[in-house]
N, C-alpha and C positions, 0 to 999 in steps of 0.2 A: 486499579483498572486492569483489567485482562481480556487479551486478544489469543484466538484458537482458532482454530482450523481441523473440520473432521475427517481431511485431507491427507495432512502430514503432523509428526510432532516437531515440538520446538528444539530445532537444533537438529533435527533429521532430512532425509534426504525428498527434494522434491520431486513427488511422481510426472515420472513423462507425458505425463496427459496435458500437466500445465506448462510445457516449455514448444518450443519453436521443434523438438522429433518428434513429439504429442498431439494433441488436438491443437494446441496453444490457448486454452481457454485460462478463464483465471480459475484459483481455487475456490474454496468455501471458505468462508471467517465469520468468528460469530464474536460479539464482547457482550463484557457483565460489568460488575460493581464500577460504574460510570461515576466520577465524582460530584460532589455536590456544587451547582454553581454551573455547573456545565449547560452551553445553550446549544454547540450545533459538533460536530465532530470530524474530521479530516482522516483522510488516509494516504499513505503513501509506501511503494515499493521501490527497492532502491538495491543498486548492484554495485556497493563499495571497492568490488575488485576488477573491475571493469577497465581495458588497456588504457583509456584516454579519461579515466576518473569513476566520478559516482557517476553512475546511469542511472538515469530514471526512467523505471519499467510504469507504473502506473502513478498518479494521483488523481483523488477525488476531494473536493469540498462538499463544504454543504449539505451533510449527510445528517438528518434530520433526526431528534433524539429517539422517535417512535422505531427508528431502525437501529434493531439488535445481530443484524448477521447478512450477510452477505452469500447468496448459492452458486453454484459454479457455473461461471459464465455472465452472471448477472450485474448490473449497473445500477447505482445509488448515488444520491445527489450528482454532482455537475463534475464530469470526468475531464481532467486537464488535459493538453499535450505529455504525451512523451518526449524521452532523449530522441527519438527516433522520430519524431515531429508531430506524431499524430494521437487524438485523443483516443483514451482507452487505455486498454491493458495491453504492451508488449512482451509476450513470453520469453524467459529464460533462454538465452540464447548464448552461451561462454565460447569465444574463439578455442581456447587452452584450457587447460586448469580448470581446478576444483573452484566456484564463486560462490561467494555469500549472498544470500538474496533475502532483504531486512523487509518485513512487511511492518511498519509503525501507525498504531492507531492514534490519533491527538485528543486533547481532551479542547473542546475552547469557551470560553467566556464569554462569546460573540454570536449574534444567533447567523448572521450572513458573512461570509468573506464575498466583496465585492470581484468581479472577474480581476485578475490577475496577472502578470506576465509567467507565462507559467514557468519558466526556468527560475523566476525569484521567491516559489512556494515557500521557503523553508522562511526565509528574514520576512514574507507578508504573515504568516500567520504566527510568528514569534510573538509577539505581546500577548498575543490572546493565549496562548497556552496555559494550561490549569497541568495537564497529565500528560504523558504518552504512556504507552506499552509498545513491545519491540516482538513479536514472532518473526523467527531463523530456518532459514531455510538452506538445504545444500541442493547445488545440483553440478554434475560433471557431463560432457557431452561420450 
């Protein structure tokens, strides 16, 4: 499975459009060879260097197999809470420092995840996992 973005490359630096000095919109991403078995697909942004832990900038479920990408700004299946409390996309926003900011697409074997506590995304949708893919991002303020 493979997750891209026509935005930025993997492991490159994220443009200021998509962060909190930017627009703060989200980027583009688009996936391909989706594996076989797979019924619905999840996504999720996450700021592993973040002072108080992983942050989580975005999650979405329920993103239907007919969608193949995502344009910037736009919304796909059922967008959770943020760290920040609110659903949607939270742009890149680092006190200090250089932070990693993991865009992970999942692959899953379930056509519905049921709503959720959204701080417990990771352990609800763990059984159903088939794949993920991992797109990198940098950004510094």
């Amino acid at each position: 499975m493979k997750l891209n973005s026509a935005d930025f490359e993997n492991g490159g630096e994220l443009p200021k459009e998509f962060t909190c000095q930017g627009e703060g919109i989200s980027p583009s991403l688009s996936w391909s060879e989706i594996p076989e078995g797979t019924k619905s697909l999840t996504l999720s942004l996450t700021d592993p260097d973040a002072p108080g832990g992983n942050f989580i900038h975005w999650q979405i479920i329920n993103i239907p197999l007919t969608v193949t990408s995502i344009n910037q700004g736009e919304t796909v299946g059922e967008e959770l809470a943020n760290s920040a409390g609110s659903p949607g996309y939270y742009p890149p926003c680092p006190p200090s420092g250089k932070h990693r900011y993991i865009f992970t697409l999942y692959a899953l074997n379930t056509d519905k995840i049921d709503q959720l506590k959204d701080m417990d995304f990771d352990s609800s949708i763990k059984p159903y996992i088939i794949e993920k893919s991992e797109l990198l991002g940098y950004y510094q303020k």
